[in-house]
N, C-alpha and C positions, 0 to 999 in steps of 0.2 A: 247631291240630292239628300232631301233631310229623311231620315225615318218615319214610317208616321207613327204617333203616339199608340201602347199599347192600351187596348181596351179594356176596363177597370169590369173585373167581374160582377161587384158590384156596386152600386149609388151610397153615396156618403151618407144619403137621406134613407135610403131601405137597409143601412147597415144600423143606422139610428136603431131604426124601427125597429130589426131585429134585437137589438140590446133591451131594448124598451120592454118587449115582447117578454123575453126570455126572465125579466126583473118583474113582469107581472107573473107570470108561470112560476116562480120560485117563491111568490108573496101566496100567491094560491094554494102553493104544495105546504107551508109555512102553516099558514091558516085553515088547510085540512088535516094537521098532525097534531092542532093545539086546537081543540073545541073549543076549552073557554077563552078564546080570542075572538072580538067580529073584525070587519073588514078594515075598521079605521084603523085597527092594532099594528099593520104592516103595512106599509106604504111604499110605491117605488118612485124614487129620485128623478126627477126630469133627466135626460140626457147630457152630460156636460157640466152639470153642477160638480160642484167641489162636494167630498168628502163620502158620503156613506151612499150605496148603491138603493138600501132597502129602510125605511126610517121604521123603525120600531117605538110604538108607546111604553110607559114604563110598566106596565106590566106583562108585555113582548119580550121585552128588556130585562125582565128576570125572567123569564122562562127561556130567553134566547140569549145569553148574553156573546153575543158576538159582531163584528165588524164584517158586514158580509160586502164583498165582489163578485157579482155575475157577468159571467162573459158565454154568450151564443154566437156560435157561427161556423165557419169554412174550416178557421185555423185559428186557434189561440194558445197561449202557454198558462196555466194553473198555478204554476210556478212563480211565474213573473206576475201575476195578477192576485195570490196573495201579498207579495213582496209590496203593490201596492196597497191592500188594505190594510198591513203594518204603518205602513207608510202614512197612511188617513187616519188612522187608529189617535184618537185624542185622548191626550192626559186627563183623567180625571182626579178628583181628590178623592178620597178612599169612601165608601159609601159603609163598611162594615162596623155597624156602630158597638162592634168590641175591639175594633182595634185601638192601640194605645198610641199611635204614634204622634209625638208632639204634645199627650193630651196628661201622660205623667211619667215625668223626666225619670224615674225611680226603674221604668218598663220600658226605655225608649227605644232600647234596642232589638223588642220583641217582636216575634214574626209575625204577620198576618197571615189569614191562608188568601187572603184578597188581593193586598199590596204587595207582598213579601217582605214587609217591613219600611217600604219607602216613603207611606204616606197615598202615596196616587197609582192607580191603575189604569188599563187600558181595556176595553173590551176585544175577545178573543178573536182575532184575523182570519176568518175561514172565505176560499176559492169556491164559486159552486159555478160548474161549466156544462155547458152542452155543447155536442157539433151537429151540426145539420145535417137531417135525416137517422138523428139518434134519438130515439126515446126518453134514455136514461139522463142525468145528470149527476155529476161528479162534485165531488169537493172535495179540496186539498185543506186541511188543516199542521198545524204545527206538529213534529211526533211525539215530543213531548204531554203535550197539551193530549194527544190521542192515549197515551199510557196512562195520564191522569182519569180521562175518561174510564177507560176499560177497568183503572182500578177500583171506582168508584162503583 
């Protein structure tokens, strides 16, 4: 006699929803900390798309510059859910129009504080989580990246 299957706490579709949910709630808490943003500035990602959770306009996009992942629910790991916004995190070609790289062979090897010297950047991979029945939301950033902060 077979087992019978166990019962899924929750639907593939209301777990959707809550992710959906929880990327509108992080675009609202986003767009109440930054006045001069309106609603078009932060956008959240249909469910299942590839790459970025929250789509930022460009000037979201310097006032924000990061790669966000939001995850709501029962149980998730912050850890493993920045590990994927590295992971999404696209090269870009350096946007700091004082950097020198490529632009005079004399300086090539000079640092940016954008690039680090490589030419291309990535924007900064930040976790921001909720568990259900919590008020609060969390984010997991790089420690680095957080000391740079603080030093700032």
């Amino acid at each position: 006699m077979t087992e019978p299957k166990k019962k899924r706490s929750c639907s593939i579709a209301s777990a959707k929803n809550k992710g959906r949910e929880g990327q509108k709630e992080v675009a609202r808490l986003l767009l109440k900390a930054f006045s001069e943003l309106v609603d078009d500035d932060i956008r959240s990602t249909p469910m299942g798309s590839q790459g970025e959770d929250l789509l930022l306009s460009p000037l979201a996009r310097k006032l924000i510059p990061w790669n966000i992942e939001v995850k709501r629910g029962k149980a998730f790991n912050l850890v493993s859910a920045i590990k994927q916004a590295e992971f999404r995190a696209k090269k870009l070609p350096c946007n700091n129009p004082d950097c020198v790289k490529g632009k005079d062979q004399e300086n090539f090897g000079q640092t940016c504080h954008v690039c680090k010297g490589t030419g291309f950047f990535s924007y900064q991979p930040v976790a921001i989580g909720r568990y259900d029945r919590d008020k609060n939301w969390y984010a997991t950033i790089n420690l680095n990246y957080l000391l740079e902060l603080i030093r700032r």
